[in-house]
C-alpha positions in Angstrom: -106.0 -155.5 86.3 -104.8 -157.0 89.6 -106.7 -158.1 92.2 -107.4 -156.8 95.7 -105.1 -159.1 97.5 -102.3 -158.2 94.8 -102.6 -154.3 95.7 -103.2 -155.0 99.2 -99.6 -156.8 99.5 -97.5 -154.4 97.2 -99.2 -151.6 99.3 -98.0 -153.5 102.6 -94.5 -154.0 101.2 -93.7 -150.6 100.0 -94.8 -149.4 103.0 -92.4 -151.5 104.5 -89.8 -150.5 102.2 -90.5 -146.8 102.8 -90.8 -146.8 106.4 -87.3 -148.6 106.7 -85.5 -146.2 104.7 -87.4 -143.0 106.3 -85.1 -144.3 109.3 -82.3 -143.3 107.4 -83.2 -140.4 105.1 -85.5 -138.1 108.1 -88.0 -135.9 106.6 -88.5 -136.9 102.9 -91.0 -139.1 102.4 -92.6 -138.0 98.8 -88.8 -138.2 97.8 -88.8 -142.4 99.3 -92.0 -142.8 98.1 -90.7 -141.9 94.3 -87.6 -143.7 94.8 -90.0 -147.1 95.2 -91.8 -146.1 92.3 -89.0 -146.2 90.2 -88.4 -149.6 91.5 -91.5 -150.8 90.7 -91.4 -149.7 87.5 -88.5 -151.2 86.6 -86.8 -148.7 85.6 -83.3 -146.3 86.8 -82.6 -143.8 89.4 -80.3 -140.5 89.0 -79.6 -139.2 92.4 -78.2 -135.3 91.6 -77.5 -133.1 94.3 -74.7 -131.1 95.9 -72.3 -133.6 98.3 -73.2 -134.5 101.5 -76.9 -134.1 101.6 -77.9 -138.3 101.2 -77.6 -139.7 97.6 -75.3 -142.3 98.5 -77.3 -142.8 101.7 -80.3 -143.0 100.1 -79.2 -145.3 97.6 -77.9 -147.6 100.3 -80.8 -147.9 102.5 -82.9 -148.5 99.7 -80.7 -151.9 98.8 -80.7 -152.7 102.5 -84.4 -153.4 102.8 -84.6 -156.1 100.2 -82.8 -159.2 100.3 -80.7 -159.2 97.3 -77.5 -159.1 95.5 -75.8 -155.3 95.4 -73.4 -154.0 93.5 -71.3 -150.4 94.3 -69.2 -148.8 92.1 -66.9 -145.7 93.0 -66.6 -143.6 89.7 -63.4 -142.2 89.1 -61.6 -140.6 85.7 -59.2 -144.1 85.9 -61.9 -146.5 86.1 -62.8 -148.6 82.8 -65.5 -150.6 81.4 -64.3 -153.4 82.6 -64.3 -152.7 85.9 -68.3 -152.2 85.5 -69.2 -155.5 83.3 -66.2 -158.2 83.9 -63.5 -159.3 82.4 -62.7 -163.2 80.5 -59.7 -164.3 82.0 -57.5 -167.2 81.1 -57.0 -169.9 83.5 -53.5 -171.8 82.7 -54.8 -175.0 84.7 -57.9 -175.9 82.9 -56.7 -174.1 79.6 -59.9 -172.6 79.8 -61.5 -168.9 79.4 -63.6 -167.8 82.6 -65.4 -165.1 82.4 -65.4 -163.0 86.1 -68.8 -161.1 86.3 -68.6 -157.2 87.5 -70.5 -155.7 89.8 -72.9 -154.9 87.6 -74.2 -158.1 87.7 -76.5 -157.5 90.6 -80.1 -156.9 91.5 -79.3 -153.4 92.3 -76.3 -151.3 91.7 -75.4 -148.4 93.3 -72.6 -145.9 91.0 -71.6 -143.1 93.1 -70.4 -139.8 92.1 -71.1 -141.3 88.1 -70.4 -138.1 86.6 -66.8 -138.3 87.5 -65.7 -141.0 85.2 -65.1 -140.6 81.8 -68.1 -140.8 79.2 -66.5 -143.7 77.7 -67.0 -145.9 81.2 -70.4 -144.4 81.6 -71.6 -145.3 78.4 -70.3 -148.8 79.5 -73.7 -149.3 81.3 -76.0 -147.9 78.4 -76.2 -151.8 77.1 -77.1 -152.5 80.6 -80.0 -150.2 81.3 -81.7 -150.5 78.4 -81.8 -154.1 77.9 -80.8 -156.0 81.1 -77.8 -157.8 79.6 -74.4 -157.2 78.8 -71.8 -158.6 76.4 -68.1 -158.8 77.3 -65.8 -160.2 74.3 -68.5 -160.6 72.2 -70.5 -162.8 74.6 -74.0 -161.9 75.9 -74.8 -162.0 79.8 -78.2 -161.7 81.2 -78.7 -159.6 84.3 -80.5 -160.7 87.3 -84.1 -159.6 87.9 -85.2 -157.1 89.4 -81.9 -155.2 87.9 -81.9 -151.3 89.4 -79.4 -148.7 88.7 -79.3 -146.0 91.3 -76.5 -143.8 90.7 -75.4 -140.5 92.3 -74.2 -137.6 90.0 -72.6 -133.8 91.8 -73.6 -130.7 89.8 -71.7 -130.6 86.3 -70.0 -127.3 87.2 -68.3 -128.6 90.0 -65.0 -129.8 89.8 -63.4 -133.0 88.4 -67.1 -134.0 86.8 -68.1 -134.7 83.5 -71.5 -134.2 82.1 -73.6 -137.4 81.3 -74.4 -138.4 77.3 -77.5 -137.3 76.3 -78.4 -140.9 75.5 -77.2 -142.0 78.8 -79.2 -139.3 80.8 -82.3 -141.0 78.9 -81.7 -144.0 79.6 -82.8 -143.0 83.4 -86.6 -143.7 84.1 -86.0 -140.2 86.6 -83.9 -137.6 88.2 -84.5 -136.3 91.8 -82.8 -133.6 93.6 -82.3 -134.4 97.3 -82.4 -131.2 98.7 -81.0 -129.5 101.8 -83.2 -131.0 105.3 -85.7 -128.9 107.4 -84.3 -128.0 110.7 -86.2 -130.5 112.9 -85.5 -133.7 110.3 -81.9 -132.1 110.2 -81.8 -132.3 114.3 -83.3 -135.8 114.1 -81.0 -136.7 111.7 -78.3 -135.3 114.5 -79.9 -137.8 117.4 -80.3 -140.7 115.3 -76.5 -140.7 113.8 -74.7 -138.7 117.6 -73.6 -142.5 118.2 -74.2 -144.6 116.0 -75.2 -145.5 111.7 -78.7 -146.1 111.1 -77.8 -148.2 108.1 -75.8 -151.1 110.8 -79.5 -151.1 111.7 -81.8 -151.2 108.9 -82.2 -155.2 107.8 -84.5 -156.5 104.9 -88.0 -156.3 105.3 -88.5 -158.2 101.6 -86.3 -159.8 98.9 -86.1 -160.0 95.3 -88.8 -162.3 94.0 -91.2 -160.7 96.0 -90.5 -157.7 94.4 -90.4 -159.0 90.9 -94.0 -160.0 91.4 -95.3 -156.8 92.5 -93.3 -155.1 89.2 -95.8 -157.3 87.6 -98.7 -156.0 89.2 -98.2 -152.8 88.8 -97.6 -152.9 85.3 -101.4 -154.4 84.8 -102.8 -151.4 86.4 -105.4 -150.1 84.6 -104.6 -146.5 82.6 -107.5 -145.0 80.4 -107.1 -144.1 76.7 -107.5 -140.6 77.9 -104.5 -141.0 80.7 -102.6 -142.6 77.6 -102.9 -139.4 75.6 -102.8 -136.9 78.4 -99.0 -138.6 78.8 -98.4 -138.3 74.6 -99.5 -134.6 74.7 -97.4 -134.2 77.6 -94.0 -135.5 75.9 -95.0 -133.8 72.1 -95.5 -130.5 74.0 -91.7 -131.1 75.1 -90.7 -131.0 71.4 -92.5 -127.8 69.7 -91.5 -125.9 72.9 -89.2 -122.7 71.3 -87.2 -123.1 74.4 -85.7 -126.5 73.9 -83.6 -127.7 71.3 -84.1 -131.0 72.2 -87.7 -132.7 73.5 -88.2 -135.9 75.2 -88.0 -139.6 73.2 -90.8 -142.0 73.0 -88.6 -143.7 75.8 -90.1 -140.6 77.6 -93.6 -141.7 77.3 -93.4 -145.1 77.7 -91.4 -144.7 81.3 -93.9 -141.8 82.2 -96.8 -144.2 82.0 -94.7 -146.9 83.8 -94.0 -144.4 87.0 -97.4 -143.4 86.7 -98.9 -146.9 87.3 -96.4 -147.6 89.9 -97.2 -144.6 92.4 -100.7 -145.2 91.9 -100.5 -149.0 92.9 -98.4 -147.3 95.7 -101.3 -145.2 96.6 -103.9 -148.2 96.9 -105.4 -147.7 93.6 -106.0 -150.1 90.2 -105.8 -147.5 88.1 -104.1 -144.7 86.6 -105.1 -140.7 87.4 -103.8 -137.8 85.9 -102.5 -136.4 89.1 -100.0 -139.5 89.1 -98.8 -138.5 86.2 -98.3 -134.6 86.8 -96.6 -135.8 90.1 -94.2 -137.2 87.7 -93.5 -135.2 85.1 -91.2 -133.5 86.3 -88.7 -136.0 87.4 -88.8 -137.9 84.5 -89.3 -135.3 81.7 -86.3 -132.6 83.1 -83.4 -134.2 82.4 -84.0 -135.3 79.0 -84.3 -132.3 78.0 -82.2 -129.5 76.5 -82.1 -126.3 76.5 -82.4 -123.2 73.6 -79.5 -121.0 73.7 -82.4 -118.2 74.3 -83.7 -120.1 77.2 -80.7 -120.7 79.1 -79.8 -116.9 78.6 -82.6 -116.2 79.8 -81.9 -118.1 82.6 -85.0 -121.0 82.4 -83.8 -124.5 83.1 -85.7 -127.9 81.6 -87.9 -127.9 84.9 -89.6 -124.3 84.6 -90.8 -125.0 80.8 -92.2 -128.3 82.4 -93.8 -127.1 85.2 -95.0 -125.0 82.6 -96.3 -127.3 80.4 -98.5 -129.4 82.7 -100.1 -126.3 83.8 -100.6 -125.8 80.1 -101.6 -129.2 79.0 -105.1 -129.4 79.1 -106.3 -132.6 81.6 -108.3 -135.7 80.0 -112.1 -135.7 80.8 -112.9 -138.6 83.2 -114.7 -141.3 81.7 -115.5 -144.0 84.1 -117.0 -146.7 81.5 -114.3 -148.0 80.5 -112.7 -148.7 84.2 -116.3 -150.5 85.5 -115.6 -152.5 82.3 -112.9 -153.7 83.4 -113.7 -154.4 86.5 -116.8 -155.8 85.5 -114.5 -158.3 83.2 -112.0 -158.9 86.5 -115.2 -159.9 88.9 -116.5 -162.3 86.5 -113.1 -164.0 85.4 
């Protein structure tokens, strides 16, 4: 479990982080505060959302806040793997192959619109995702850590878009929807940008290694056998439910229980509570998931069956033993 100082400094920095990109984005802060999550979890961001509402912005002013290396790609149908991981090129001088890294190759890289290139090019960054390397002509590259993927994705029945692979959809610790502003965040949003960007303004308030370290400490928060199953009965539910053909992966679970510890580190605590990980069920379950023919004639989408299913999943009894335990063991070293 981490100590008091740890939590006390990965509290102060997300707040930081949050704070500068509530600057940008007016009006959303459970949508930053999820966003950070994901970034302390280590894990991938799907931004999907109609245009023009902040996924790009978003995306952005999250990379502006922390000092490190980023990496955008514009998706369109003509773009190629390649263009994503690098390309070996001969140089004639030193008679030498040189291998010229991709934008991938960052601490955070933001793909815009990534539904509009062709599955081949998306599945280019499935290697990527999963394992934080990448192998161009049969060489393997390691990423930098911390590696993020934020990546912005219109509606599939809109125009000129293709829908993601099922394994690349999975390979996304979450999906969240931006949504169309309040009227009062939408008229702030009209002061703040009348004259000028907010992003010329926003500068880093951390950078990468700090970061890195405060991954690690939230993934030693403390989660209960109990929290452990109530996240298993969660993701089994997902595949005996007669309206999806298709449930969610172990991947599921394990990156459940990874968001889980993260907003709970964000919220001050060493430990894991169910509520974390009905906050997040949603966002990372939903887009896994596919489904029945009878459901979608019916007209129920992945998110009602699981909103649905945490209402129906019974919660874990508390047992505090185990966590004074722990903290007992932590006190005495």
């Amino acid at each position: 479990m981490p100590t008091t100082d740890e939590l006390d400094e990965l509290v102060e920095v997300t707040g930081r982080i949050s704070a500068g990109v509530e600057t940008v984005l007016s009006g959303r802060p459970d949508l930053v505060r999820l966003t950070v999550a994901v970034l302390l979890a280590e894990g991938h961001l799907l931004l999907e959302d109609v245009p023009g509402v902040g996924k790009t912005t978003l995306a952005k002013a999250l990379a502006r806040t922390i000092d490190c290396t980023v990496g955008r790609i514009q998706f369109t149908p003509d773009l190629l793997p390649s263009d994503l991981t690098g390309v070996t090129i001969y140089r004639s001088e030193s008679h030498e192959f040189e291998f010229r890294p991709g934008p991938v190759f960052s601490h955070i890289v933001i793909g815009d619109e990534i539904n509009r290139a062709s599955p081949k090019t998306q599945s280019a960054l499935l290697e990527s995702m999963q394992e934080a390397h990448t192998t161009v002509d049969g060489t393997t590259y390691a990423l930098p850590r911390p590696f993020l993927v934020i990546a912005t994705q219109n509606p599939i029945e809109m125009e000129g878009t293709y829908p993601l692979p099922e394994a690349q959809r999975d390979r996304f610790m979450a999906r969240l929807a931006i949504g169309y502003p309040g009227t009062q965040a939408e008229l702030e949003m009209l002061d703040r940008q009348e004259t000028t960007d907010p992003l010329d303004h926003l500068h880093p308030v951390t950078d990468a290694a700090t970061v890195l370290r405060l991954i690690t400490v939230a993934r030693n928060l403390y989660a209960a056998p109990a929290v452990k199953r109530y996240v298993v009965a969660l993701v089994e539910a997902t595949r005996q439910d007669d309206g999806l053909r298709l449930g969610a992966s172990p991947r599921a679970s394990i990156q459940l229980l990874r968001a889980a510890k993260s907003l709970a580190a964000i919220r001050g605590r060493d430990h894991v509570l169910p509520d974390d990980v009905q906050t997040l069920a949603e966002p990372v379950l939903a887009h896994r998931l596919l489904p029945s023919t009878q459901a979608r004639l019916a007209g129920r989408s992945p998110v009602d069956t699981v909103r649905d299913l945490v209402a129906r999943v019974p919660l874990p009894a508390y047992t505090p033993g185990s966590l004074d335990a722990v903290r007992a063991r932590r006190a005495t070293g």
